[in-house]
SEFIZA-3560 file (N, C-alpha, C; in Angstrom, 3 decimals):
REM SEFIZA-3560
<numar><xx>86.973</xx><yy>98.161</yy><zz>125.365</zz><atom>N</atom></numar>
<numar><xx>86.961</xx><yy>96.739</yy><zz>125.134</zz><atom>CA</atom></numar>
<numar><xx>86.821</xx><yy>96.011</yy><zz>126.461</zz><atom>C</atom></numar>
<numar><xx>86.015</xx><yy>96.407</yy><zz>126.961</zz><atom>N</atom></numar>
<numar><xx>85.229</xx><yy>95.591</yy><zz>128.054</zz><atom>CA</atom></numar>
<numar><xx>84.764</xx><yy>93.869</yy><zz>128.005</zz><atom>C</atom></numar>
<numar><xx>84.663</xx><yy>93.908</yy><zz>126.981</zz><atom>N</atom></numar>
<numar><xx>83.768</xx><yy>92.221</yy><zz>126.680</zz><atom>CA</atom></numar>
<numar><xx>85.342</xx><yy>91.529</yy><zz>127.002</zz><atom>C</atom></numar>
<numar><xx>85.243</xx><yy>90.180</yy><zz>126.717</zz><atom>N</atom></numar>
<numar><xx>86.239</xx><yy>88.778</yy><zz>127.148</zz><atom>CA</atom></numar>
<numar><xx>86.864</xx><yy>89.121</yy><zz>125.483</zz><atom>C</atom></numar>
<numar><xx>87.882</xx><yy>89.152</yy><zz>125.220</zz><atom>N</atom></numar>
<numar><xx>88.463</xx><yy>89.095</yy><zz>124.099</zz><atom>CA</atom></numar>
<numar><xx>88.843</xx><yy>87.549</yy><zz>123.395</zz><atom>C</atom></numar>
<numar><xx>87.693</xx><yy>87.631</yy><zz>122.290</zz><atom>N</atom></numar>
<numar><xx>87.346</xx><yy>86.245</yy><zz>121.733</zz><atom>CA</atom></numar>
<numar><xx>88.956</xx><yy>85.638</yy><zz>120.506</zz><atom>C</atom></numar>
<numar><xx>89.029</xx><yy>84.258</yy><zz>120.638</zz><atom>N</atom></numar>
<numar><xx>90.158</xx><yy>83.821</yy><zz>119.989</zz><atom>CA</atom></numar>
<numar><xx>90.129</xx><yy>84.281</yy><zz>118.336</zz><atom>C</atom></numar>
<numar><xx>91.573</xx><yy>84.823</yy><zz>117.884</zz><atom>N</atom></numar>
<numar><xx>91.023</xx><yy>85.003</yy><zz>116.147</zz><atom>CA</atom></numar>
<numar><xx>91.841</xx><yy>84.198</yy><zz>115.865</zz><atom>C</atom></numar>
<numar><xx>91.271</xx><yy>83.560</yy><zz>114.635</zz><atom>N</atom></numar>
<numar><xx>91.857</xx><yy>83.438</yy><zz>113.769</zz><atom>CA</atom></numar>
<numar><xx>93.215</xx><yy>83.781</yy><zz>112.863</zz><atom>C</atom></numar>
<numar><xx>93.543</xx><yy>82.838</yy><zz>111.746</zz><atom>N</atom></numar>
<numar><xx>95.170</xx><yy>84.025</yy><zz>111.337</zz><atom>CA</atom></numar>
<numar><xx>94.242</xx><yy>85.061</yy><zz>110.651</zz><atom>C</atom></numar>
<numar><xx>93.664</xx><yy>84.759</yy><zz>109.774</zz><atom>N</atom></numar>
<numar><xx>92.989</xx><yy>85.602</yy><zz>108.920</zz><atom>CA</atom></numar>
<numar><xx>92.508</xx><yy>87.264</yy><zz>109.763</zz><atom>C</atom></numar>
<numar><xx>92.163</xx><yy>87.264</yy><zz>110.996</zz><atom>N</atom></numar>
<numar><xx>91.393</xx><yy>88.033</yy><zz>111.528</zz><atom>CA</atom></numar>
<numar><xx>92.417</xx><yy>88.540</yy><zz>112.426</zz><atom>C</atom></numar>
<numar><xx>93.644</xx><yy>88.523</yy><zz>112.978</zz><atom>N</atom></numar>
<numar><xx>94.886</xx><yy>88.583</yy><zz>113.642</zz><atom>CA</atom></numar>
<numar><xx>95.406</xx><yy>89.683</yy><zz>112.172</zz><atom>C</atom></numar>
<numar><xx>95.644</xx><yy>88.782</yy><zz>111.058</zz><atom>N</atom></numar>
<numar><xx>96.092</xx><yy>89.599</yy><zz>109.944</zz><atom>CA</atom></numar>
<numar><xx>95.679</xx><yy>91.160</yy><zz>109.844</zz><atom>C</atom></numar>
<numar><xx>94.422</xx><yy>90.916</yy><zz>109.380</zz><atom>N</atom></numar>
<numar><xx>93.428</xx><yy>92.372</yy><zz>109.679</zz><atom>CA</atom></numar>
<numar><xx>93.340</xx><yy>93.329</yy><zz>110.588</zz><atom>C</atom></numar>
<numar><xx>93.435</xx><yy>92.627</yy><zz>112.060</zz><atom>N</atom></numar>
<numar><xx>94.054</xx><yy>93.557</yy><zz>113.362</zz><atom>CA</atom></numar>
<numar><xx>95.135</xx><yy>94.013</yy><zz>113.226</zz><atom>C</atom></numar>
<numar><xx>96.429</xx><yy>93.202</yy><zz>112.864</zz><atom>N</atom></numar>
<numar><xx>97.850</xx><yy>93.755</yy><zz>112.749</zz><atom>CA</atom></numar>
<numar><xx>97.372</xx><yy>94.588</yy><zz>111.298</zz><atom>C</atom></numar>
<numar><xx>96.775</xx><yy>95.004</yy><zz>110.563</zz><atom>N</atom></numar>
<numar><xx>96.977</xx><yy>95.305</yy><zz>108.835</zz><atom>CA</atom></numar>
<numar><xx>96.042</xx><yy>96.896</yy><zz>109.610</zz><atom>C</atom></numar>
<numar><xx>95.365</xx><yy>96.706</yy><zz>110.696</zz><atom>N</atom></numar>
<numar><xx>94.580</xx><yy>98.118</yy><zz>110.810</zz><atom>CA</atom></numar>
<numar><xx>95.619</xx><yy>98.584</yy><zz>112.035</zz><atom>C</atom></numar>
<numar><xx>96.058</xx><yy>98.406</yy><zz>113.074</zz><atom>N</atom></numar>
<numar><xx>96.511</xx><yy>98.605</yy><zz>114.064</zz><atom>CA</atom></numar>
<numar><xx>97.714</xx><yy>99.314</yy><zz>113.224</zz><atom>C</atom></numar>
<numar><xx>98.322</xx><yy>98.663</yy><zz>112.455</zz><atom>N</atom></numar>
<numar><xx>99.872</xx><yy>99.338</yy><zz>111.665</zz><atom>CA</atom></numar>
<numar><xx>99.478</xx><yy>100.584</yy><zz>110.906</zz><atom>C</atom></numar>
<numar><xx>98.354</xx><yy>100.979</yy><zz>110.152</zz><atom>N</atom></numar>
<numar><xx>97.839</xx><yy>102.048</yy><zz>109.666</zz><atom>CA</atom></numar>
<numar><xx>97.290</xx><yy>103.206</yy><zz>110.664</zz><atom>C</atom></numar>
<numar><xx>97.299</xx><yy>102.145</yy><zz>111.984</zz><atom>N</atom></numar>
<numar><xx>96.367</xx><yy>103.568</yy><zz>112.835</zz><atom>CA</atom></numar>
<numar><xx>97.908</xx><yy>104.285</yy><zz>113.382</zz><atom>C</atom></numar>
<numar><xx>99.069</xx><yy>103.747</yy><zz>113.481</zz><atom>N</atom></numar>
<numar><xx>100.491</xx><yy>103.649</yy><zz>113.994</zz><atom>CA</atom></numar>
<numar><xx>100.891</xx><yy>104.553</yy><zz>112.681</zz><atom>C</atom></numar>
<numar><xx>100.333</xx><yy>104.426</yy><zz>111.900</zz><atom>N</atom></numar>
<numar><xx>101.239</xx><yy>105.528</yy><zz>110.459</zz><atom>CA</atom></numar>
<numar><xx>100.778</xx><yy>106.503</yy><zz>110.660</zz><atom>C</atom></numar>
<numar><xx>99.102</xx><yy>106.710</yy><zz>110.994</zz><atom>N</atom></numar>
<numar><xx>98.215</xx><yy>107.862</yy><zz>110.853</zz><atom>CA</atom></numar>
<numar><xx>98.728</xx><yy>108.839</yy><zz>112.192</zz><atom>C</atom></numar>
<numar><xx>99.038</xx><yy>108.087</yy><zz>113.627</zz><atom>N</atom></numar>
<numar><xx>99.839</xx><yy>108.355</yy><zz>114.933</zz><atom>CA</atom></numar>
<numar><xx>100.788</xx><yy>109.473</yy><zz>114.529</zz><atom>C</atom></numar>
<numar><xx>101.796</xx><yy>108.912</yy><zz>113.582</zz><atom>N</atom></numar>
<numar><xx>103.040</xx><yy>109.628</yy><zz>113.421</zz><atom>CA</atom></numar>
<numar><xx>102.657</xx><yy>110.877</yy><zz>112.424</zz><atom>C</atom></numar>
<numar><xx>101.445</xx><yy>111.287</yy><zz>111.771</zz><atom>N</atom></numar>
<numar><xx>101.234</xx><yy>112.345</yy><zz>111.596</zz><atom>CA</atom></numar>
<numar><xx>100.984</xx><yy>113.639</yy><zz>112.517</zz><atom>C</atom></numar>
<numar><xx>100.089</xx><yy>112.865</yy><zz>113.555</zz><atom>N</atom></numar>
<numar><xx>99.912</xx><yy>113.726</yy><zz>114.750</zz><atom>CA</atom></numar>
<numar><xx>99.073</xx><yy>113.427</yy><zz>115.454</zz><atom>C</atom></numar>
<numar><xx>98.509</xx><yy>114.199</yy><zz>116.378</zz><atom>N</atom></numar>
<numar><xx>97.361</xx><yy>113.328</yy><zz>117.702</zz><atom>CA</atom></numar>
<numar><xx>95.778</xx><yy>113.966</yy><zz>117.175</zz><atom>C</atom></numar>
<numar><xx>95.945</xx><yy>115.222</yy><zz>116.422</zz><atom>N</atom></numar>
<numar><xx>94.780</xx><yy>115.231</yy><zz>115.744</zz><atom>CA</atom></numar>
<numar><xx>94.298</xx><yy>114.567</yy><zz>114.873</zz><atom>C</atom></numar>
<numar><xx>94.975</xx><yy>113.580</yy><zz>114.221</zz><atom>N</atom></numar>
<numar><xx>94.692</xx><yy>113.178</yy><zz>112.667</zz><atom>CA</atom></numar>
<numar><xx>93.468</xx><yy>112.236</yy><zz>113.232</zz><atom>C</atom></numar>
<numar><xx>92.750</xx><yy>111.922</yy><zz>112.401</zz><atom>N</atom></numar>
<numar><xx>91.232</xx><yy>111.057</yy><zz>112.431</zz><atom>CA</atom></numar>
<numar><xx>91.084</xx><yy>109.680</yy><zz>112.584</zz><atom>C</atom></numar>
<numar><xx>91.592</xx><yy>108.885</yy><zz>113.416</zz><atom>N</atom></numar>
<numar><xx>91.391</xx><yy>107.510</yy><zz>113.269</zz><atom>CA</atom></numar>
<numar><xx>90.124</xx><yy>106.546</yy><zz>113.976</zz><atom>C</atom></numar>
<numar><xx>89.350</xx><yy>107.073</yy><zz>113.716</zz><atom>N</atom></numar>
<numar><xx>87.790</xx><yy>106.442</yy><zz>114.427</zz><atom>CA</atom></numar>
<numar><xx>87.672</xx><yy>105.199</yy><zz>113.611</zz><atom>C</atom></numar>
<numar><xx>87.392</xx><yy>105.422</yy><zz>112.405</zz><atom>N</atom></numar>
<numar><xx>87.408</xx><yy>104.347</yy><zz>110.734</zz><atom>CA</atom></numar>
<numar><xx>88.173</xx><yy>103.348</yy><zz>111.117</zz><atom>C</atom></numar>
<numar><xx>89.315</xx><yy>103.446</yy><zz>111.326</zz><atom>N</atom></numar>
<numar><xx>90.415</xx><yy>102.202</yy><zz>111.780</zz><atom>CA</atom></numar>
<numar><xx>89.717</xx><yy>101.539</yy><zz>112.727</zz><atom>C</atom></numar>
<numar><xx>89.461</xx><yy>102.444</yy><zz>114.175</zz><atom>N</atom></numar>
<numar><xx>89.136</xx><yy>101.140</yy><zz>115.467</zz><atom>CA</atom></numar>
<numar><xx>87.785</xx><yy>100.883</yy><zz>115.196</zz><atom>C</atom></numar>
<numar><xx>86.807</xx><yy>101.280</yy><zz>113.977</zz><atom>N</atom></numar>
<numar><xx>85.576</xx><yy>100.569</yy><zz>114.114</zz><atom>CA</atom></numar>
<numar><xx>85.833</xx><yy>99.454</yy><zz>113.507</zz><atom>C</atom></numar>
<numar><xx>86.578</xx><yy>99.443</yy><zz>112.788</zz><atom>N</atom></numar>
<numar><xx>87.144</xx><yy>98.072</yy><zz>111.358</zz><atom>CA</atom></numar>
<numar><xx>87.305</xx><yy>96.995</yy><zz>112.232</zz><atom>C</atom></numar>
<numar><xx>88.397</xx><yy>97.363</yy><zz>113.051</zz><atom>N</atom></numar>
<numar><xx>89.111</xx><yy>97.030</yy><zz>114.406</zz><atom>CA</atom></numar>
<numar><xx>87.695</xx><yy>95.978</yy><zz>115.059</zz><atom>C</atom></numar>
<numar><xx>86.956</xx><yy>96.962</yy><zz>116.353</zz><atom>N</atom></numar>
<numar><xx>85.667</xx><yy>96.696</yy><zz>116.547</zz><atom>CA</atom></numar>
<numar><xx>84.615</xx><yy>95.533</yy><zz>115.844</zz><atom>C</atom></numar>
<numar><xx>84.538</xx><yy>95.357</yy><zz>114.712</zz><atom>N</atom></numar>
<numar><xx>84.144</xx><yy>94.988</yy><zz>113.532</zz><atom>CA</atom></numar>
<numar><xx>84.375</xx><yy>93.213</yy><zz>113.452</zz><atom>C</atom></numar>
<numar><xx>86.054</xx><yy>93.499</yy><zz>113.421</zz><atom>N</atom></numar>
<numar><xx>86.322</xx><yy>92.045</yy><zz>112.820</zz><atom>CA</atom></numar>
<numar><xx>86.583</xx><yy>90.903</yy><zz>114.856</zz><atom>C</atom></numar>
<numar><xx>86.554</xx><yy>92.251</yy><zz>115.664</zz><atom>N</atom></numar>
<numar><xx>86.240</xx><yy>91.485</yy><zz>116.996</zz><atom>CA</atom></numar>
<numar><xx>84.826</xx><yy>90.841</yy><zz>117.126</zz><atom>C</atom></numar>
<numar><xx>83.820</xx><yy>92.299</yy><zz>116.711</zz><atom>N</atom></numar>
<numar><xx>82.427</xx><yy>91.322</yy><zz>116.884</zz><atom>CA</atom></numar>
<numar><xx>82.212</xx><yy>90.393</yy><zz>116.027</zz><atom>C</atom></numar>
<numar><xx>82.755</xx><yy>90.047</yy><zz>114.614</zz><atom>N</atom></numar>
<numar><xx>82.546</xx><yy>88.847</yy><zz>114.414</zz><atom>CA</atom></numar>
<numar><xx>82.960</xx><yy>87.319</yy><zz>114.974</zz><atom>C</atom></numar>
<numar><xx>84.582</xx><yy>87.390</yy><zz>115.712</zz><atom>N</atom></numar>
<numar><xx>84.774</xx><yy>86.740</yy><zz>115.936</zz><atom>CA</atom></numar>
<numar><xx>83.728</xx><yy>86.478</yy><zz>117.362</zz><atom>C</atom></numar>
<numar><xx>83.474</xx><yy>87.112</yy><zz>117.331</zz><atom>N</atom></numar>
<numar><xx>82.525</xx><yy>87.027</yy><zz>119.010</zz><atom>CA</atom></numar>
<numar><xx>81.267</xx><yy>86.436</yy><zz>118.440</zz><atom>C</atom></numar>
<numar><xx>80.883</xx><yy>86.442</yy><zz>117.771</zz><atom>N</atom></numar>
<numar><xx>79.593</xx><yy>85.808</yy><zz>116.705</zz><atom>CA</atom></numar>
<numar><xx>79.961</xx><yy>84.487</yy><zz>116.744</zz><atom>C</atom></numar>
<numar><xx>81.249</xx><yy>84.485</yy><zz>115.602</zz><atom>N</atom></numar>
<numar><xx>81.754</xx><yy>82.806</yy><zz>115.467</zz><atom>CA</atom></numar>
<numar><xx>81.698</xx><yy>81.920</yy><zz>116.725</zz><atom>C</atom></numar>
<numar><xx>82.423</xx><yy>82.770</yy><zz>117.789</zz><atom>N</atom></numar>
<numar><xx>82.932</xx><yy>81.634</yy><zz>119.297</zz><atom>CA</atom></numar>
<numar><xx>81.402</xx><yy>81.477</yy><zz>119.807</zz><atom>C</atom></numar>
<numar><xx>80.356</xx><yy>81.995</yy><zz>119.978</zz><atom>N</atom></numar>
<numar><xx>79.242</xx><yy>81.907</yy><zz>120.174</zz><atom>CA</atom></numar>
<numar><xx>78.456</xx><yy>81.129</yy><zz>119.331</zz><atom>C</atom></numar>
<numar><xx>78.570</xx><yy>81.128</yy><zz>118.388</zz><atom>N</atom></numar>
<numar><xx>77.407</xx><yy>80.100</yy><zz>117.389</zz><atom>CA</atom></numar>
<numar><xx>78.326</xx><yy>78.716</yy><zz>117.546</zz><atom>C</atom></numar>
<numar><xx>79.905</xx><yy>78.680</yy><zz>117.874</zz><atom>N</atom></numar>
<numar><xx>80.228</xx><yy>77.531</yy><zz>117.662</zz><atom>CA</atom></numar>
<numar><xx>80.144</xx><yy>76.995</yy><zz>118.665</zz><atom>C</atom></numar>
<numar><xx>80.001</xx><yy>77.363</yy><zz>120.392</zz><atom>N</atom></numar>
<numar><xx>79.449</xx><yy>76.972</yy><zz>121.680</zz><atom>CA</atom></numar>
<numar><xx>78.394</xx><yy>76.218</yy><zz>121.494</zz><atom>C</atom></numar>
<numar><xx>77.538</xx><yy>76.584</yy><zz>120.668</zz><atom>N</atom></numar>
<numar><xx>75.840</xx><yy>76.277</yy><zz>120.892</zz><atom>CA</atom></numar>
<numar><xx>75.698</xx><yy>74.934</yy><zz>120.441</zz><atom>C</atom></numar>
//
């Protein structure tokens, strides 16, 4: 996460805390377990907000 970390929303804060707490359950199974799916979701609802703060600059 290199880029400027764009402002969210509650809605989009919600979704970060709602994936971040599942990747924290999947954690306590073990360090192998699979969580790529989570930080793209993750990834996901950042590049939109990075969309929004950009179209709303213009």
């Amino acid at each position: 996460m290199a880029q400027d970390e764009p402002k969210l929303t509650a809605g989009e804060k919600a979704k970060v805390a709602w994936y971040i707490g599942r990747m924290a359950k999947r954690g306590l199974a073990g360090d192998e377990v699979y969580q790529r799916d989570l930080e793209s979701k993750i990834e996901r609802v950042l590049d939109g907000a990075r969309k929004r703060e950009a179209s709303s600059a213009k």
